[in-house]
C-alpha positions as CSV (number, residue, x, y, z in Angstrom):
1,X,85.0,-143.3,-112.8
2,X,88.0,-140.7,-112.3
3,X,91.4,-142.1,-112.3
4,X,92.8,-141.0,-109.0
5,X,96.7,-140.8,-108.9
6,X,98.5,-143.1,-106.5
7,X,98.7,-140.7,-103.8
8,X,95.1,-139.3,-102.5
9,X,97.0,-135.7,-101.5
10,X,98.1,-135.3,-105.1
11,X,102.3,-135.0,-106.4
12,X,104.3,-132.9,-104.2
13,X,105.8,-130.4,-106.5
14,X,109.3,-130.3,-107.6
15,X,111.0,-128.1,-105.0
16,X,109.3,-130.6,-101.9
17,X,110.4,-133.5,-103.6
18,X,114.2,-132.4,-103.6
19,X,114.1,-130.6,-100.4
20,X,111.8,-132.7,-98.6
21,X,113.6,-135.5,-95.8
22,X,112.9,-139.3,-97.6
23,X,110.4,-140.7,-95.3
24,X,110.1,-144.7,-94.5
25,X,106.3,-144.3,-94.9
26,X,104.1,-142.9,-97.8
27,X,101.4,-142.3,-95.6
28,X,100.7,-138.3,-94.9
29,X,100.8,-136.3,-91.6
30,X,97.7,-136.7,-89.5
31,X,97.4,-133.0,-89.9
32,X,96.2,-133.9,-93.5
33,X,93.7,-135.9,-92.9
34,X,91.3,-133.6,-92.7
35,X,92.0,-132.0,-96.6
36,X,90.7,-135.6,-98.0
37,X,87.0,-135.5,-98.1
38,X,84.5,-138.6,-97.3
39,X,83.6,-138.5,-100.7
40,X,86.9,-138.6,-102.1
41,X,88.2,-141.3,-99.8
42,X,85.5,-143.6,-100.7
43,X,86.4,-143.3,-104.4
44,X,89.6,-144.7,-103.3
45,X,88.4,-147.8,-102.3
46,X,88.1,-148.3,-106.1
47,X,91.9,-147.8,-106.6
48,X,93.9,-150.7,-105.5
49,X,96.5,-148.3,-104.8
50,X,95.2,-146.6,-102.6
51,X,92.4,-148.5,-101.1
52,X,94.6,-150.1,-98.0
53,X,95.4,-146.0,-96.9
54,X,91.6,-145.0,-97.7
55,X,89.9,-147.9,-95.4
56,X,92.4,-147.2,-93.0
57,X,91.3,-143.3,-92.7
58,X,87.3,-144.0,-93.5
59,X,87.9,-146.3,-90.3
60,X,89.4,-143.6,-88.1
61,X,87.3,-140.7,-89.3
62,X,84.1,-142.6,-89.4
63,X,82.7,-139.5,-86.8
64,X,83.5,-136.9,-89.3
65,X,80.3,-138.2,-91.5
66,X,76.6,-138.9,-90.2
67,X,75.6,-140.1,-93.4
68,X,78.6,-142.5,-94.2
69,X,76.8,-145.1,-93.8
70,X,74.5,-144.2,-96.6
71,X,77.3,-143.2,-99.1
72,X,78.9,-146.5,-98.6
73,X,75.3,-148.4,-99.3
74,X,74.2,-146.3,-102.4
75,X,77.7,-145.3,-103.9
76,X,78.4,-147.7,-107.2
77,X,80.2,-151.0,-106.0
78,X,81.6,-150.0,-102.3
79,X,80.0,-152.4,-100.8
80,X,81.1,-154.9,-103.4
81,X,84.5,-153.8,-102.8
82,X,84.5,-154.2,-99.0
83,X,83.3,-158.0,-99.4
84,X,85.9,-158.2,-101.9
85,X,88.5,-157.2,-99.2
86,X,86.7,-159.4,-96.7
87,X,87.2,-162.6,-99.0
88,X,90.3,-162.4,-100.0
89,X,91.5,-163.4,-96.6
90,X,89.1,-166.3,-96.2
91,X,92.2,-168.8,-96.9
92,X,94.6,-167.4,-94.8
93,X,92.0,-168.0,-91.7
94,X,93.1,-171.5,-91.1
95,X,96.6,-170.4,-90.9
96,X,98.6,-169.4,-88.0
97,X,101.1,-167.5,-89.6
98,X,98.4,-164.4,-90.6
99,X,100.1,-161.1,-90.7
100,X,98.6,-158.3,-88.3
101,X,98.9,-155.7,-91.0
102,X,96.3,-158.1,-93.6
103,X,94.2,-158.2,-90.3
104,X,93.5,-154.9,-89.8
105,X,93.4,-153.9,-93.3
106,X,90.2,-156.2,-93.2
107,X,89.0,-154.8,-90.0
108,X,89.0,-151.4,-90.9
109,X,86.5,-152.7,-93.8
110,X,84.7,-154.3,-91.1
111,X,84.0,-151.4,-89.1
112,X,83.3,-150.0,-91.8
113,X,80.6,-152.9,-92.6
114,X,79.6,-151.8,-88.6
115,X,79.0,-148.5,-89.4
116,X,76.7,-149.4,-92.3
117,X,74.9,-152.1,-89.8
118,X,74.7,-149.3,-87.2
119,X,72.7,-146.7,-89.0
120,X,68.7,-146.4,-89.2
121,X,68.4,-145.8,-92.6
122,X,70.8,-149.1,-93.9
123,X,70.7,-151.2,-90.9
124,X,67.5,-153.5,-92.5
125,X,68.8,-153.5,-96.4
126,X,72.1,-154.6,-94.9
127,X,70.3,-157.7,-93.2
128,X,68.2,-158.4,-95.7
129,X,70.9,-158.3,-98.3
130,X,73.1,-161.5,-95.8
131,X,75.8,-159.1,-95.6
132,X,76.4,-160.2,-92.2
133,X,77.0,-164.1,-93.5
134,X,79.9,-163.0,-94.6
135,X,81.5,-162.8,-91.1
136,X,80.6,-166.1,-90.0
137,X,83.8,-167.6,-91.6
138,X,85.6,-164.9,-88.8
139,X,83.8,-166.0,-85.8
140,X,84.2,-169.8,-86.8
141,X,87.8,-169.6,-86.5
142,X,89.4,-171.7,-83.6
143,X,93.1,-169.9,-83.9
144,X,93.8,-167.5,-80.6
145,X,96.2,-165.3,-82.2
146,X,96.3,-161.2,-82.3
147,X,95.1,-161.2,-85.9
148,X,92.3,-164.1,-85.7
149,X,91.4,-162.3,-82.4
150,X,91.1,-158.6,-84.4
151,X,88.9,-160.3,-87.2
152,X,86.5,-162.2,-84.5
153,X,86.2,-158.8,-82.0
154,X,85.6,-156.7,-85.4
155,X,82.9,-158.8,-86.9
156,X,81.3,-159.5,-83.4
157,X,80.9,-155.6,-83.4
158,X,78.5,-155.8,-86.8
159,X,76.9,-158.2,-84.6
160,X,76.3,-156.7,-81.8
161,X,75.5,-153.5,-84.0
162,X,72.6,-155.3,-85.6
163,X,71.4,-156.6,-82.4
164,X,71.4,-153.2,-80.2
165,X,68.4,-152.1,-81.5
166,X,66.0,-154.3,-80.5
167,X,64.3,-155.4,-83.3
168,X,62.2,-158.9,-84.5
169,X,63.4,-159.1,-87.6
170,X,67.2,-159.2,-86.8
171,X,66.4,-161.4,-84.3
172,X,64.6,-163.7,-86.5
173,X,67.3,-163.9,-89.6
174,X,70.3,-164.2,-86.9
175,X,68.2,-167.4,-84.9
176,X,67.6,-168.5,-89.7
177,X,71.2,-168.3,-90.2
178,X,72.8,-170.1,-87.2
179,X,74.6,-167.3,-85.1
180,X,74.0,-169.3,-82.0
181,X,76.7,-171.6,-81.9
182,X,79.1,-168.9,-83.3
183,X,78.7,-167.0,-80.1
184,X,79.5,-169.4,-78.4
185,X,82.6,-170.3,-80.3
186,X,83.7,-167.0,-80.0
187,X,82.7,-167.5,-76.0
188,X,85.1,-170.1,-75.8
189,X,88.3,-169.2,-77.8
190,X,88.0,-165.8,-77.7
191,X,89.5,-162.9,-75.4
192,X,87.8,-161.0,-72.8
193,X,86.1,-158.5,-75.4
194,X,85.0,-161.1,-77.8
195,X,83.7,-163.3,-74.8
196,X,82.0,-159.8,-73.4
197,X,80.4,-159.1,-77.4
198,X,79.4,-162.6,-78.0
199,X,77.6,-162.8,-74.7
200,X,76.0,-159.8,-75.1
201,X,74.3,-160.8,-78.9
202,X,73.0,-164.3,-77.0
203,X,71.2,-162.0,-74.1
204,X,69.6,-160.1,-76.8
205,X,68.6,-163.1,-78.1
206,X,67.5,-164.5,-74.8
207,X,65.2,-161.1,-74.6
208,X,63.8,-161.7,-77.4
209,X,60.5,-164.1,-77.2
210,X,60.8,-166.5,-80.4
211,X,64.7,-166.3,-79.1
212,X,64.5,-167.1,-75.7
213,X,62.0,-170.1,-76.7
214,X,64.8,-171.1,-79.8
215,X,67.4,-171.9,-77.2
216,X,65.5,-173.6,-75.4
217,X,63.8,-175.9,-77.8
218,X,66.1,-178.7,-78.1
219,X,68.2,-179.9,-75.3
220,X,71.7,-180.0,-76.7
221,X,71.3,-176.5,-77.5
222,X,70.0,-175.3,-73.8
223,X,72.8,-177.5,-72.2
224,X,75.2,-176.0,-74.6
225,X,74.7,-172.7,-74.0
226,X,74.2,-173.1,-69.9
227,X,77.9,-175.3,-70.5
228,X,79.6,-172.2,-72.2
229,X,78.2,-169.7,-69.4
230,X,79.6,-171.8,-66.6
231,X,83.2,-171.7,-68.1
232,X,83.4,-168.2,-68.7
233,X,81.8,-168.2,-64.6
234,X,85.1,-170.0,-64.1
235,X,87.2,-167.7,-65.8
236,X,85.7,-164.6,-64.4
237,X,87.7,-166.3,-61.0
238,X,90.7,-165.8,-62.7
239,X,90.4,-162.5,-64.8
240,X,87.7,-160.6,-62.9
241,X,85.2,-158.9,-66.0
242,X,82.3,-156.8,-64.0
243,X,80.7,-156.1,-67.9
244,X,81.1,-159.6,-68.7
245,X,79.5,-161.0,-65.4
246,X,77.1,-158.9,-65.9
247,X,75.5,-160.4,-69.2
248,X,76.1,-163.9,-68.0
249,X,73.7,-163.3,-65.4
250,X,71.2,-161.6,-67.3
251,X,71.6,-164.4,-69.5
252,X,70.9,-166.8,-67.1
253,X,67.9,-164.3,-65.9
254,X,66.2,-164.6,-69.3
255,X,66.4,-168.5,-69.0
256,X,65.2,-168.7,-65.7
257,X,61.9,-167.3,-67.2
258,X,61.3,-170.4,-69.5
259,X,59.3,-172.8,-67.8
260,X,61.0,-175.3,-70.3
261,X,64.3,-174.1,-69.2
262,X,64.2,-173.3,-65.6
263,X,63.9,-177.1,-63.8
264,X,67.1,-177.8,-65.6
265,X,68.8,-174.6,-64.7
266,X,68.0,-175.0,-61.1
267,X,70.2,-178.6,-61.3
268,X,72.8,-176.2,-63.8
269,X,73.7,-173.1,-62.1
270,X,76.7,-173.0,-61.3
271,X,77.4,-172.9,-57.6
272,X,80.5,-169.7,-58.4
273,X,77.2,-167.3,-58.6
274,X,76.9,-167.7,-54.5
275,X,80.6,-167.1,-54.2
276,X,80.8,-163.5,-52.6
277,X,83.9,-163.1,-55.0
278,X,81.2,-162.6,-58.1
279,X,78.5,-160.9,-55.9
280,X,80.9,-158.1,-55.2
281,X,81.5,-157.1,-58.5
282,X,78.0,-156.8,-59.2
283,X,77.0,-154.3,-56.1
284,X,78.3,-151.6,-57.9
285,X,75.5,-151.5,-60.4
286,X,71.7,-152.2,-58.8
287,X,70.4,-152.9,-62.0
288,X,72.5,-156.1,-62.2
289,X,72.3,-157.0,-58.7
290,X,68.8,-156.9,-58.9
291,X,68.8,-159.1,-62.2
292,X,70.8,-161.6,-59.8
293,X,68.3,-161.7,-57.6
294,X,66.0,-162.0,-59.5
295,X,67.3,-165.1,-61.1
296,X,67.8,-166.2,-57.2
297,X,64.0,-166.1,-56.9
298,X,63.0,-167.7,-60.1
299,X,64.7,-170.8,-59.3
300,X,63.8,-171.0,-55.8
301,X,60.2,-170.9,-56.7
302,X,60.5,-173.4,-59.4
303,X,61.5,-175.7,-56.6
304,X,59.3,-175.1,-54.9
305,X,56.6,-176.0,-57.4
306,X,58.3,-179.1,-58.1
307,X,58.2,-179.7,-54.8
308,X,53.9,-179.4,-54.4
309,X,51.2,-181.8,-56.0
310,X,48.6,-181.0,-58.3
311,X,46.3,-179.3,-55.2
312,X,49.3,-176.9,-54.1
313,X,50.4,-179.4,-51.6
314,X,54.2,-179.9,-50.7
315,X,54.6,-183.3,-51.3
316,X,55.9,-185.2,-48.7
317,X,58.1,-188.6,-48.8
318,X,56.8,-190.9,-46.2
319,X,58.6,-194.2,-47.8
320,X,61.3,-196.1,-45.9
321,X,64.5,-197.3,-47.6
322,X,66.2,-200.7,-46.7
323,X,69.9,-200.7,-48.5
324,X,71.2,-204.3,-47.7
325,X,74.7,-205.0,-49.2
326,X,75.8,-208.7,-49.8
327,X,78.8,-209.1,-51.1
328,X,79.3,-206.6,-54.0
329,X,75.8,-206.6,-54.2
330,X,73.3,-203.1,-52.3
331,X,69.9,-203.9,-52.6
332,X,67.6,-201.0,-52.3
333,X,63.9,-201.5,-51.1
334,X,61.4,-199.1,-50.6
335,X,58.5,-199.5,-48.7
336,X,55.6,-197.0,-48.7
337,X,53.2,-196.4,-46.3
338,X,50.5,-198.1,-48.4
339,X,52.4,-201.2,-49.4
């Protein structure tokens, strides 16, 4: 591999380096920027001096290429170097004290890691590598700080890149490795983006069949996940999101439509989504307000099944109930009809 010198626009010559103003930054004009090549600025990643400046302009240029993506896979030990990057700040995550520049140094590898998630041809070799595993320690966090905040928003975005395009197999190795309950970490701690991201992944999971039946399986994670969506409902009251309400209901849509889920959701939605305050902010957009209707209906006629016997008969309740109170004591009798 080339040595590269510590600068990636080369030493000014003699004349600019005792004519030129001293600068507090070594970082060149943006007007620069555009004399570096892709190519060259991923070899910089290689160079420890110059890798923070390189991730930083591969972050902000990341339009410039179509094929980034694929020189980051398949160029010799990028990728290794970007988990490198990612790891090294592992121990600082339980710390409050983490500096906001060693947070976005790390994001910009992360959006790098998006880009690389984002693109047809890397997007499954990514996955199947467990690249993504490697953000779980950055949603896990419980810290509400800028720089925790950057790191969970920034890794929710390779996330939701996976998830965009809706495929089984994504679907499938984020239900193997857990991502559940990170989502809705990151739906309780984070900010209004990381709550609107984290959302969004669990309705794509929701959409999916083998997802949609996974959080409904086991009761502690249904009730979780209906818990979580009712306190962001109560936060939307105080920091109106249309994007966020908008998931949450299509969230709730897509559990409405498990006839597993659905009896309990009837007794767990919350009582906000009749509030005109929330129903206003979806009228702008029909495509939500219908979902919300939609999820209107679903439990209404789930009642209403509960409600009929086995012949399509509404059941009726023809008992009498006695409550006698003696003391401390209510005694409750019920007498039927046929008793």
């Amino acid at each position: 591999m080339a040595t590269l010198p510590d600068s990636l626009f080369g030493e000014p010559s003699a004349a600019e380096r005792t004519t030129a103003p001293k600068s507090n930054t070594s970082h060149p004009p943006n007007s620069d920027l555009n004399k570096v090549s892709i190519e060259k600025l991923i070899l910089a990643l290689h160079n420890a001096h110059t890798r923070e400046r390189a991730l930083q302009l591969l972050s902000q240029n990341r339009s410039r290429s179509d094929d980034l993506a694929v020189l980051i896979w398949h160029s010799f030990g990028t990728m290794f170097t970007l988990l490198k990057e990612i790891m090294e700040i592992y121990p600082s995550l339980s710390k409050p004290d983490l500096t906001e520049r060693a947070s976005i140094r790390v994001c910009n590898a992360l959006a790098l890691l998006q880009c690389v998630a984002s693109h047809p041809e890397t997007r499954v070799p990514f996955m199947k590598a467990k690249i993504p595993l490697y953000l779980y320690p950055f949603l896990n966090t419980t810290i509400k700080e800028k720089p925790h905040e950057y790191l969970r928003l920034t890794s929710l975005g390779v996330i939701g890149a996976l998830v965009k395009v809706d495929d089984k197999e994504v679907i499938y190795f984020l239900l193997k490795t857990e991502i559940v309950p990170y989502c809705l970490r990151c739906m309780d701690v984070g900010k209004g983006l990381s709550k609107t991201v984290s959302t969004f992944i669990l309705q794509k999971i929701l959409m999916d069949e083998e997802g949609l039946r996974y959080c409904c399986l086991v009761a502690d994670r249904f009730f979780a996940i209906t818990s979580a969506l009712e306190t962001m409902m109560e936060k939307i009251s105080e920091e109106p999101s249309q994007r966020l309400l908008k998931h949450i209901v299509r969230c709730y849509l897509k559990l409405s439509e498990s006839p597993r889920a659905c009896p309990g959701l009837a007794k767990l939605l919350p009582r906000m989504l009749n509030d005109s305050a929330f129903t206003d902010l979806l009228r702008d957009d029909p495509t939500v307000m219908s979902s919300f209707q939609q999820l209107l209906r679903n439990v209404h006629e789930n009642r209403l099944r509960e409600n009929e016997d086995e012949y399509g008969t509404p059941k009726t309740d023809d008992s009498l109930k006695l409550s006698v109170t003696k003391g401390n004591l209510i005694l409750t009798v019920t007498i039927s009809p046929t008793s």
